[in-house]
N, C-alpha and C positions, 0 to 999 in steps of 0.2 A: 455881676449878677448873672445867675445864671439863665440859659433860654432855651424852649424847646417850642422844635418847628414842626407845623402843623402842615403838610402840603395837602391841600385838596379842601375844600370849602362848602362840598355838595350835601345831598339830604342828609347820609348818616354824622355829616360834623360836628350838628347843631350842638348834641349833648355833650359830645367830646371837648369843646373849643368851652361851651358853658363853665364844664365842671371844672377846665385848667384856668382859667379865667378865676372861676370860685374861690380858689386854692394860690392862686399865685400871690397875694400879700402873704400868707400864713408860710410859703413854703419862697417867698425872697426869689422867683424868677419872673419872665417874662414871657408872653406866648405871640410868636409872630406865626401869622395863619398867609398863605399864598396860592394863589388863583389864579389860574387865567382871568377869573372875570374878577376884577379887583374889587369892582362894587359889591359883590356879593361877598369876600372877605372882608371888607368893611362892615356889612350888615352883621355879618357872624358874631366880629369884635364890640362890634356896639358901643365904640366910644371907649371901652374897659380903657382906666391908665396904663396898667398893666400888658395891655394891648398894641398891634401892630397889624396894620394890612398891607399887603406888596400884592402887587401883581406880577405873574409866574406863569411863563411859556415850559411846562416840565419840559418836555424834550431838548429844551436849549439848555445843554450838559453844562455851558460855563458860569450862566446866570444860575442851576439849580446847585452848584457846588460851594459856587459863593455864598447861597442863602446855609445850604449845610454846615460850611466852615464859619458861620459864627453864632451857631445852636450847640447845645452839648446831648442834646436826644430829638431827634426828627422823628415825627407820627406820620407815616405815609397813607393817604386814604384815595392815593391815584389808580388809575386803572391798572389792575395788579402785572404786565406785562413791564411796566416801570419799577415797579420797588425794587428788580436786582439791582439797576441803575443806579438808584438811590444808596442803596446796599453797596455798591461798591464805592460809592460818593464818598458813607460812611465810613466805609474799610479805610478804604486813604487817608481820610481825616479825622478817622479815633473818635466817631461819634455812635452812641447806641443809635439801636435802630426799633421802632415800634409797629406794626401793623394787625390790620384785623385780617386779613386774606390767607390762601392755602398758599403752604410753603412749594414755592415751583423748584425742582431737579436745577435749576441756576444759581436759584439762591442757596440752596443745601448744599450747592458743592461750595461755599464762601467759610462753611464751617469750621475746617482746621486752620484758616486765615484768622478770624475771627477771637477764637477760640486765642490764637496766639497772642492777639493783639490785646484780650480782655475784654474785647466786645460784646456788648447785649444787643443779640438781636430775634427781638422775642416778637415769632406770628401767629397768625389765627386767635387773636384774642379780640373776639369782638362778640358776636350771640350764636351763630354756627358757620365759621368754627368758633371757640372759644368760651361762653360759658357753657355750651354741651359739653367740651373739653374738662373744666374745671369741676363743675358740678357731679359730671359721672365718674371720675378719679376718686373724687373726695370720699363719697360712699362707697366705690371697690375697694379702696387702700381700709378704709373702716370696716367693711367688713370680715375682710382678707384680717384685720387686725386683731378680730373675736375669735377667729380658727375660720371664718365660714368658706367655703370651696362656692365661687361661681361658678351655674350651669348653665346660664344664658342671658343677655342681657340684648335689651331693646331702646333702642334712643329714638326717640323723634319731634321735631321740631316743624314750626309753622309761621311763618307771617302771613297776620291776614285780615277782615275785617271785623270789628268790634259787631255783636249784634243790634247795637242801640244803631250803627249805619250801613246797616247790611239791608240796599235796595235794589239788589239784580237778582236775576237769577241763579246766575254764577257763584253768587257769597262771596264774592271776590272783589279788593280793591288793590293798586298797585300800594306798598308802604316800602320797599326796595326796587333794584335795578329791574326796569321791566324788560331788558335782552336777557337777565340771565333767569328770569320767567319763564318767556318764550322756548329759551333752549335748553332749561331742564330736562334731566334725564337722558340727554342724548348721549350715546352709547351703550356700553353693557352694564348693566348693576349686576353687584356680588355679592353674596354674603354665606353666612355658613348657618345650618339649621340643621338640628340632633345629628351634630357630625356631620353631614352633607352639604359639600359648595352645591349653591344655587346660585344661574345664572339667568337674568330676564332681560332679553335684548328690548332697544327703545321700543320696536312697535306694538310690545306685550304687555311697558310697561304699566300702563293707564288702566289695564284689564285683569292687573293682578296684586291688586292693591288688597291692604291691611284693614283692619278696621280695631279703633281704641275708645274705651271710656274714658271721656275727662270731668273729675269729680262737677257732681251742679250743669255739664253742659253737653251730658249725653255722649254719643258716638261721634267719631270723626273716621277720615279715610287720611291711611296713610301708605305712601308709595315708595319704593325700594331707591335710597341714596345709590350713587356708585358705586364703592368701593366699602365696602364695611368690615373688611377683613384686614385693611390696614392699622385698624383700629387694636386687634388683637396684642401688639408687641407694644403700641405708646401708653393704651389703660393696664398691660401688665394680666392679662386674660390670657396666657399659653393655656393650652387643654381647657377654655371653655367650648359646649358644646354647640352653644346658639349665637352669634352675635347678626344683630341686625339694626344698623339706621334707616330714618324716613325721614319724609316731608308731610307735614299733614294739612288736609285741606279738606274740605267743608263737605257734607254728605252730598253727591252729586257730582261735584267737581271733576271726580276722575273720567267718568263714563263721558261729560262732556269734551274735556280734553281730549281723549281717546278718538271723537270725534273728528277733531283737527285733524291731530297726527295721521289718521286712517285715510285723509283727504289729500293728503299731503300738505298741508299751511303751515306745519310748523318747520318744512324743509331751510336750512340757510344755505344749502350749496348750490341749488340750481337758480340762475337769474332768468326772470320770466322776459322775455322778447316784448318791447315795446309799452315796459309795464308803466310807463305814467299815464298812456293815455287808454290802456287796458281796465275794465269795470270790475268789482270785487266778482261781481257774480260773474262775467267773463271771466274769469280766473277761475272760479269754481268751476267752470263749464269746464274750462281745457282740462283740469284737475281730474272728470270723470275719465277722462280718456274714450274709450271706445265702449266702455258700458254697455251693455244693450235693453236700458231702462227705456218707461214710457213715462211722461206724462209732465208737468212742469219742474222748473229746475227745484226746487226743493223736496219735490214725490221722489223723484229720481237721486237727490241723496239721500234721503231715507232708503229709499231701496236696497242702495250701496253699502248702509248703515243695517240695513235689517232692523231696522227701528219705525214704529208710526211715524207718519208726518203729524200728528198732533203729538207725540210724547217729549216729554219735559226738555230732550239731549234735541230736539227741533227748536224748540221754542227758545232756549239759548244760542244754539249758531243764530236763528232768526234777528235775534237779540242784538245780536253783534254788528248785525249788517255785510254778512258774507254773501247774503244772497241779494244787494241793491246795486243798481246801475250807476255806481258813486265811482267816480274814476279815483284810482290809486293815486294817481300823482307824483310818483317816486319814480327817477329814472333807475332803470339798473338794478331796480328789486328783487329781493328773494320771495316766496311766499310767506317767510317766518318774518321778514322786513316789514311786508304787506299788514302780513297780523297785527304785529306790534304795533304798526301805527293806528289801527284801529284800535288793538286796548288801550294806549295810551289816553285816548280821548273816554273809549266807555269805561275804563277803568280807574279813572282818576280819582282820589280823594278830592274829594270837597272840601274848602274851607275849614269849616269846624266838625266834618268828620274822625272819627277816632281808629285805630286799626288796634291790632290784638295779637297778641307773638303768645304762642302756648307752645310748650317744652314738655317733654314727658318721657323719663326714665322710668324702666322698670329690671330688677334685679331678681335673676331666682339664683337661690343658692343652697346649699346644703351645711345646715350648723347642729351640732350634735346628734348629729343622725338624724335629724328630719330637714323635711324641706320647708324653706319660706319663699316669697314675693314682698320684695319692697317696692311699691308705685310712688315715685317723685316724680310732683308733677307742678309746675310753673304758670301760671298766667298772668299776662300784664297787659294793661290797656294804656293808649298812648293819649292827651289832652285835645287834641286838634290835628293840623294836615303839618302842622311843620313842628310841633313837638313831640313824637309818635313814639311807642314803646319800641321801635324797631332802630330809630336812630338813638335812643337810650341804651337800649342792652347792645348794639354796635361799640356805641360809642364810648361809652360808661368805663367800662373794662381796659379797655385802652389808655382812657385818662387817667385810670387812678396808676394804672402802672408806671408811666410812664412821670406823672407824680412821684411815686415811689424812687424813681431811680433821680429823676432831680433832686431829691433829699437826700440822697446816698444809702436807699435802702438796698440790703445784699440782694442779689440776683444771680441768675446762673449763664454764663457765659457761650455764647455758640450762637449758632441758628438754632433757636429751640420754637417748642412751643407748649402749653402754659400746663405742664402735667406735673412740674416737680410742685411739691408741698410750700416751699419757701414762696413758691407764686400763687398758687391757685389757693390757699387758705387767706392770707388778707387781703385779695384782689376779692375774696367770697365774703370775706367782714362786712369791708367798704360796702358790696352791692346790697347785702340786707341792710345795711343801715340807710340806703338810698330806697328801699322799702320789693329788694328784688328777693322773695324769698319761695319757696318748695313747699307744698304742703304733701305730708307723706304720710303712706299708709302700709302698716303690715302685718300679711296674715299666716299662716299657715298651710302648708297645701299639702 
């Protein structure tokens, strides 16, 4: 019988581990999921027969090879510094390989190895990357299919929270990794608009954001991904004029982020001196540096801010507890460590909270000599705090692939990721019928 390993057990699993679980009588394998914390693989498995929990020190090379060589496809969902590891685990022992993470320059050099051996090892397929991947192909190659010439295309994507639990200020709830929250954006974003590289270094980012309509739910802000120009050669867009990815988040959000980063709390490289027994608002204070503000510490970051100490981007830091006498507690801290621990706590979903992942393509192109706009656009709400649309559309995409290849559906061999047709059309079946579907609109312009 055949078996496919699941390493990693964390938030985005839940749907992943469900739906191979769901699927494994009908498709005759087995799913062994591994942990370091083995009672949380257990929980995952839930008794399925089907099922199997081990516990799993990934870094220890000889026990995670072992679990590899008696799987025929491993789903990697560890912290992505490990999956070449894994990746070459697989090389050695002729197993596909599945993840949802960005392909790192280690794993892409495995390619021609891989490629030789007949190996799948197919990433970025999980919500972004991965159905942004799937989803925006599918309509270029369709369009590109009718004669139409793209001339600009806009992607952006969101985790965030549902309005029915949306009680901060922020509009913000954690439903993914809260470090790669925190450290979004850091460095330069890129992209190309009417012919022109634009570049917005990180402390501009938050100040120079987008702004979209999502059908029924009004305006959002969206902020410039890194790199959006790599995107040009894998969607097949030579000589378009515009390409631009985002992240979108809730009206307000930017200007208060902006906040942080200006303060410097979103910093990870500098460790603050003494920071366990250091106060947030101590922290703040050194933060000003030498300012030559008047009046209490929070007049005085408004000041720095050029903002009221009554306006709304106040009353969120307030929110947070940047400005209380609450000792950090952390030896060895960054300001961005600092943070995090703080949103961890006011950030959290709640029990029967819901969160809310919204996706939005938009296409202009040129078809019989006139120009259109196609707007697909995505929204999904998740059930509660641990069945969330955010570890569905992670995870979802992943399972049915790697389903797919335990059946012996064809696949395309290499380090890839999920742009050819053989992939991204029924890995798109499966998710509408899982109820993941785009509603689209198009007009004329």
């Amino acid at each position: 019988m055949k078996k496919v390993l699941v390493l990693g057990a964390g938030r985005s699993a839940t749907a992943l581990i469900d739906y191979l679980l769901q699927h494994a009588s009908a498709g005759d394998y087995r799913v062994i999921v591994a942990d370091a914390q083995v009672a949380l693989a257990r929980q995952k498995v839930g008794g399925h027969p089907r099922g199997e929990a081990v516990g799993l020190d990934a870094a220890n090379a000889s026990a995670r090879r072992a679990l590899v060589e008696a799987c025929d496809v491993a789903v990697s969902l560890l912290p992505p510094a490990l999956h070449v590891e894994v990746a070459r685990d697989c090389l050695a022992l002729g197993k596909h390989l599945v993840t949802a993470s960005y392909v790192s320059d280690a794993l892409r050099a495995l390619d021609a190895d891989a490629r030789e051996r007949g190996l799948v090892f197919m990433n970025e397929l999980g919500l972004d990357p991965g159905i942004d991947h799937m989803s925006a192909v599918q309509r270029i190659r369709h369009i590109q299919q009718q004669g139409g010439r793209i001339t600009a295309f806009y992607s952006s994507t969101g985790g965030l929270v549902a309005p029915e639990s949306d009680d901060n200020p922020w509009h913000y709830k954690f439903s993914w990794n809260p470090r790669n929250v925190v450290l979004a954006g850091q460095g330069m974003a890129q992209y190309l608009e009417e012919g022109r590289m634009r570049f917005i270094p990180y402390h501009r980012l938050f100040e120079q954001f987008r702004l979209i309509q999502v059908p029924d739910m009004g305006e959002w802000e969206v902020y410039a991904n890194r790199d959006s120009l790599q995107y040009q050669s894998a969607y097949g867009l030579h000589g378009v004029e515009t390409i631009f990815r985002g992240t979108i988040r809730h009206r307000g959000f930017c200007e208060g982020w902006n906040a942080l980063v200006r303060l410097g709390l979103t910093d990870p490289h500098f460790t603050v001196p003494n920071s366990e027994t250091m106060t947030y608002a101590g922290l703040v204070e050194a933060l000003l540096g030498n300012a030559p503000y008047r009046g209490s510490l929070q007049e005085r970051v408004a000041q720095l801010l050029h903002i009221g100490v009554e306006s709304a981007v106040m009353q969120q830091l307030a929110w947070l507890g940047i400005f209380e006498k609450r000792p950090i507690g952390l030896k060895n801290a960054s300001p961005a460590l600092a943070l995090e621990q703080l949103l961890l706590e006011k950030w959290a979903m709640q029990p029967h909270d819901r969160d809310m992942v919204i996706m939005q393509h938009i296409f202009e192109y040129v078809l019989e000599g006139r120009q259109h706009r196609l707007t697909s656009t995505l929204v999904a709400k998740g059930d509660d705090s641990v069945h969330t649309a955010m570890a569905r559309l992670v995870g979802w995409p992943a399972g049915i692939f790697a389903r797919r290849l335990l059946v012996g559906a064809p696949a395309p061999v290499g380090v890839r990721i999920p742009t050819d047709p053989e992939v991204y059309e029924p890995v798109m079946l499966d998710l509408e019928a899982l109820g993941v579907r785009f509603e689209e609109e198009k007009v004329e312009i």
